[in-house]
N, C-alpha and C positions, 0 to 999 in steps of 0.2 A: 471287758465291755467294749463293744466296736463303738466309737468315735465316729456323727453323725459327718455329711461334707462340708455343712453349716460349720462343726467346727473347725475344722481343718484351714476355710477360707476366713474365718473370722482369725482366728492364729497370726496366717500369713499378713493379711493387713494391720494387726499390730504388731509384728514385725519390722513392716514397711516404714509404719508410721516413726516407732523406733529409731529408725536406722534415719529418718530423712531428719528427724527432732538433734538426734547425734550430731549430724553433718552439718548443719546450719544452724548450731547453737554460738553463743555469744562471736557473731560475725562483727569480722575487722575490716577495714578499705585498706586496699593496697597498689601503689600506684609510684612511678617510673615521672620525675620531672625531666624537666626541657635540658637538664645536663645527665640525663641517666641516671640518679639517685632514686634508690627506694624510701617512700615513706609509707608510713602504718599510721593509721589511726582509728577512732571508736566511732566515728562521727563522718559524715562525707561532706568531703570540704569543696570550694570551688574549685581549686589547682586538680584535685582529683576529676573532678567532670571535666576540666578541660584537656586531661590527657588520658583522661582513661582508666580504667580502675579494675580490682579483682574483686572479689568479695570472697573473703575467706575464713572458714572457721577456728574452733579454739585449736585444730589437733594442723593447722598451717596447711590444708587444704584448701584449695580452689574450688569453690562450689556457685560461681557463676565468674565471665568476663560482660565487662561492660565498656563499650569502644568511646573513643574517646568524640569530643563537640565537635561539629562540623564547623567549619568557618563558613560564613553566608558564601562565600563564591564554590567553595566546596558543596555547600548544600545544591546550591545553584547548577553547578556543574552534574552533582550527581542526580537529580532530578533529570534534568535534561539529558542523562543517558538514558534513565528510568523510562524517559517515554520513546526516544527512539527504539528501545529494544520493544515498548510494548505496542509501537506503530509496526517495527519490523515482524513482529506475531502477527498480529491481525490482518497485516498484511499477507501474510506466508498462511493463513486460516482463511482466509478473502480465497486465495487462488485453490486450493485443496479444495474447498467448498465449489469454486466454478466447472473443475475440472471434474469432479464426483457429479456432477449434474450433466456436466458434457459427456461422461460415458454413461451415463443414464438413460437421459435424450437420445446417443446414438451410439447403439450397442455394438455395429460393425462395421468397418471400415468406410463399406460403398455407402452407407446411409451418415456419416459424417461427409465423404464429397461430397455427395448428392446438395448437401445445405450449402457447401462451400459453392459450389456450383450456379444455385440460385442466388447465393449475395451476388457472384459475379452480372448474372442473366440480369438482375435491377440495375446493375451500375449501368450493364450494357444497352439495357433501355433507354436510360437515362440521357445516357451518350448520344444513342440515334436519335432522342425525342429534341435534344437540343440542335443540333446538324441539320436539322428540317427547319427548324427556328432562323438560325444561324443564314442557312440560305436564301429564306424566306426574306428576313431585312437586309442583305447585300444586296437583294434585289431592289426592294423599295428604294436604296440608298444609290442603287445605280440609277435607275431612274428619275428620283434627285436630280442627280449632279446631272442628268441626262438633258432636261429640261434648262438648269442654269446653262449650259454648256449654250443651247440652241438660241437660249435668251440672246450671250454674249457674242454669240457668232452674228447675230442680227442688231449687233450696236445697239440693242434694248438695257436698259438696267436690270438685275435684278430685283423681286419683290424682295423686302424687310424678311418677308411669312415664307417663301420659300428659303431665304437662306437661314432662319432659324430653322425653318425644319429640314433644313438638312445636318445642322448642328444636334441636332436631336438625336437622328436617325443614325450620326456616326456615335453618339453615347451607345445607344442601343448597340449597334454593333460590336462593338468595344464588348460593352457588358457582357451580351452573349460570347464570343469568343473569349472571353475569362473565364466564363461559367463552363466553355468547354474543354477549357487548358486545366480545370482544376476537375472535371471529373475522369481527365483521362491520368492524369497524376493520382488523384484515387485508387483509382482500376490496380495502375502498376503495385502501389502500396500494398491495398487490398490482396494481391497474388503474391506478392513478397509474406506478408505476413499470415496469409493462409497456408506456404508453402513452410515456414516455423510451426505453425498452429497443427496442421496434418503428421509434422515429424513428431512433438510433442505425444501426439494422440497415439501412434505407433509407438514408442519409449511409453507410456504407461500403459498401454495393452501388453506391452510383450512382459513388463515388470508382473501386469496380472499371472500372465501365463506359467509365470515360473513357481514350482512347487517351492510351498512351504515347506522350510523347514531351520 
């Protein structure tokens, strides 16, 4: 009489069960103190969680390890690797994720400068838009002083209202040439880091290119 596969799998799982009933029957703790001595016992005792334990059956098998208590600085400590390594994933997932979207966005070379290109073309706007500025108040600011100058050469005083406003007008100026020292230090950053950003893009096109295998 052929034997249904119902039997055959009902079989093998009370076999399984068998054999696992076997292996972790009448379990013992076994465990290593703070001088290397072996103790056994029926029961799990504190000294065993504190260093660590076996669990073992009647035939002196190993059928589980269990590590021994952490000490709070040890926990403390292992935690805190815990999250660095899981900052350092997300991080190394963060960048995989940006870069799959930058070859996405631009499939070949010219159309990744081409954007490079445009970051620059804003910055360089920005720059001229300031420089017009920039001249604009050196001039006010000449004219200023232009006027005290003429006051003092004619042994007049000068007004309170003009020499604050020319304390003004050299903030202003001031401010603008900051504004223009820091987009032209931009720019250079900007080209440094595009020239990284561009060799990147080539190192993972070329990794594309290469045959699987």
């Amino acid at each position: 009489m052929r034997k249904s596969p119902l039997f055959f799998a009902a079989a093998v799982l009370f076999a399984s069960l068998s054999a696992h009933a076997q292996n972790t029957g009448n379990i013992r703790y076994k465990w290593y103190d703070g001088q290397g001595l072996m103790h056994f016992s029926d029961s799990l005792t504190t000294e065993a969680m504190k260093y660590g334990y076996d669990l073992v059956n009647d035939r002196g098998l190993v059928v589980q390890r269990v590590p021994r208590q952490l000490t709070p600085e040890e926990r403390t400590a292992a935690n805190k690797l815990a999250a660095e390594q899981a900052a350092k994933q997300r991080a190394a997932q963060e960048i995989a994720n940006a870069e799959a979207q930058m070859l996405a966005a631009y499939p070949d070379e010219e159309s990744y400068k081409l954007q490079q290109q445009q970051a620059l073309d804003t910055i360089d706007q920005q720059i001229h838009t300031t420089q017009i500025n920039l001249r604009s108040q050196e001039k006010a600011l000449t004219d200023l002083l232009g006027r005290a100058a003429e006051m003092e050469n004619a042994k007049a005083p000068v007004p309170k209202l003009l020499v604050d406003g020319i304390a003004q007008q050299r903030a202003i100026v001031t401010g603008q040439r900051n504004t223009l020292q820091h987009q032209q230090t931009l720019r250079t950053q900007t080209v440094q880091l595009q020239a990284k950003q561009l060799a990147r893009y080539r190192e993972i096109k070329a990794a594309q290119a290469q045959p699987a295998g």
